[in-house]
C-alpha positions in Angstrom: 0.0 0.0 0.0 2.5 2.1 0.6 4.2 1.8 -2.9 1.0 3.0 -4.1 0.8 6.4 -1.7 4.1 7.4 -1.8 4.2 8.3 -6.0 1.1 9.6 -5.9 1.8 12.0 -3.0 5.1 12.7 -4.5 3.6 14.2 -7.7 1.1 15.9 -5.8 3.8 18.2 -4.2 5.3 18.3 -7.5 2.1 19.7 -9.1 1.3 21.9 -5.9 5.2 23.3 -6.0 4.5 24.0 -9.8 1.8 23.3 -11.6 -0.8 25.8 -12.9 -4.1 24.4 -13.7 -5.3 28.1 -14.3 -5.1 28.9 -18.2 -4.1 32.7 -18.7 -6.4 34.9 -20.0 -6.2 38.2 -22.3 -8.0 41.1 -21.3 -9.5 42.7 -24.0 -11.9 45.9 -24.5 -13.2 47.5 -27.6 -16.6 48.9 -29.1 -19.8 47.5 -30.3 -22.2 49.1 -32.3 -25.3 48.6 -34.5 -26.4 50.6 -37.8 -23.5 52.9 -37.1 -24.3 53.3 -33.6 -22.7 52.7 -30.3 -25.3 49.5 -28.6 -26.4 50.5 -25.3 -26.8 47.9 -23.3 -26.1 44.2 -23.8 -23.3 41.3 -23.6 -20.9 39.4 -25.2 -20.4 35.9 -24.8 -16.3 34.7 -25.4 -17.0 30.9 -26.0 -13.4 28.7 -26.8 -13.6 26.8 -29.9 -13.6 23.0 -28.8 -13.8 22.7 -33.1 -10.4 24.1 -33.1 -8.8 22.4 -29.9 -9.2 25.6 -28.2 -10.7 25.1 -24.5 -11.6 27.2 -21.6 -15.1 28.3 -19.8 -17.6 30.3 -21.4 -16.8 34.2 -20.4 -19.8 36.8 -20.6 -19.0 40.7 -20.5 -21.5 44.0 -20.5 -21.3 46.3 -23.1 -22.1 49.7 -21.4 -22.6 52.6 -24.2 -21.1 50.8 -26.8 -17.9 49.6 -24.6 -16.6 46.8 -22.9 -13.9 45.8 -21.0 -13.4 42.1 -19.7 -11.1 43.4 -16.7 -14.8 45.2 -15.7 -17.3 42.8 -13.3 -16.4 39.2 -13.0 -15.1 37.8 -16.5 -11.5 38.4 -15.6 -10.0 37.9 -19.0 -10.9 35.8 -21.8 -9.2 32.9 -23.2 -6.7 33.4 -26.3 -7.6 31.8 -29.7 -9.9 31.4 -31.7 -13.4 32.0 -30.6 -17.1 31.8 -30.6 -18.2 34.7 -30.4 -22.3 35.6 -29.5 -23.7 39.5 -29.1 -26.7 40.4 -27.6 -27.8 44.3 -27.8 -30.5 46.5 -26.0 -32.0 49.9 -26.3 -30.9 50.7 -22.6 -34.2 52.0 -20.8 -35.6 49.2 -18.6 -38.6 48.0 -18.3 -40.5 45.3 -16.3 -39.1 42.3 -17.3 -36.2 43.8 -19.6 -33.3 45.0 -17.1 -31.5 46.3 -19.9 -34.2 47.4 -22.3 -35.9 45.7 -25.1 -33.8 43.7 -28.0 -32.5 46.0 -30.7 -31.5 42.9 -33.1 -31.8 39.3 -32.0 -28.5 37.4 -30.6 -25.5 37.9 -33.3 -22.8 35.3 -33.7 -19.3 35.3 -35.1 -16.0 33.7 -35.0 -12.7 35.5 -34.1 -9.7 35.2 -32.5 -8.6 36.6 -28.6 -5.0 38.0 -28.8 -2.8 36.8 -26.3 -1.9 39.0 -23.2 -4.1 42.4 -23.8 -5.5 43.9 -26.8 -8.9 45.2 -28.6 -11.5 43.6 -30.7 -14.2 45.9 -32.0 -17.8 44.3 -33.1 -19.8 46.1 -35.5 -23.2 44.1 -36.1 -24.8 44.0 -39.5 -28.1 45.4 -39.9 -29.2 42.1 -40.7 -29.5 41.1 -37.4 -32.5 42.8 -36.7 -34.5 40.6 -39.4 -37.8 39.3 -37.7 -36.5 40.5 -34.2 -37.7 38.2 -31.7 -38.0 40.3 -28.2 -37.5 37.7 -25.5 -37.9 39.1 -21.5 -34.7 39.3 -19.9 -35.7 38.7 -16.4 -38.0 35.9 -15.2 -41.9 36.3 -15.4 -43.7 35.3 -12.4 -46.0 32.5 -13.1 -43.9 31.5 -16.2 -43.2 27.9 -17.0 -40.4 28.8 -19.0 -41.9 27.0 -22.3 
């Protein structure tokens, strides 16, 4: 038994001593707008992508007046490489059951790739988003089923 205990607790000191198992992350910031306009409210969703061997959680950031900024709230950073990338977008003046507003365009997706170490990505999303807009509430409705 103790042939067994001693390796393994060997190369958990060895992993403890040195090993990482937190990826680094990029912090990036940049702009976001829609018909030539800075979005108001809304979110980006940074997802790694597994099709490429690229791996890492799912991080969401606000846009805030046509900004973001991962190092803002709780993302803290991104992961590198390439990237699945979804936006949503709202007018900004909340209402019951929309937080953030209602939908300007419906959930926009795209592909890029996260620099390593710090840099900028802006987002500019086609007009063609808005196509039969589907406004979905943001926030729970009381006595909804959720279907």
């Amino acid at each position: 038994m103790k042939r067994l205990l001693l390796p393994g607790a060997f190369a958990a000191a060895l992993c403890l001593a040195g090993c990482s198992g937190e990826k680094p992350t990029t912090q990036l910031s940049g702009t976001v707008t829609f018909k030539g306009k800075p979005v108001p409210a809304g979110y980006i969703n940074f997802m790694p992508d597994s099709t490429k061997k690229v791996y890492g959680d799912v991080r969401m950031v606000r846009i805030k007046d046509g900004a973001y900024a991962t190092k803002e709230g709780n993302a803290n950073g991104v992961f590198p490489g390439d990237a699945q990338i979804m936006i949503s977008g709202f007018d900004g003046k909340p209402l019951d059951y929309y937080p953030d507003g209602k939908q300007i365009f419906n959930p926009w997706q795209t592909t890029g790739v996260v620099p390593t170490g710090k840099g900028t990505l802006d987002f500019q999303v086609p007009d063609s988003a808005a196509n039969n807009l589907k406004i979905m509430p943001t926030a729970d409705i009381p006595g909804s089923t959720g279907s």
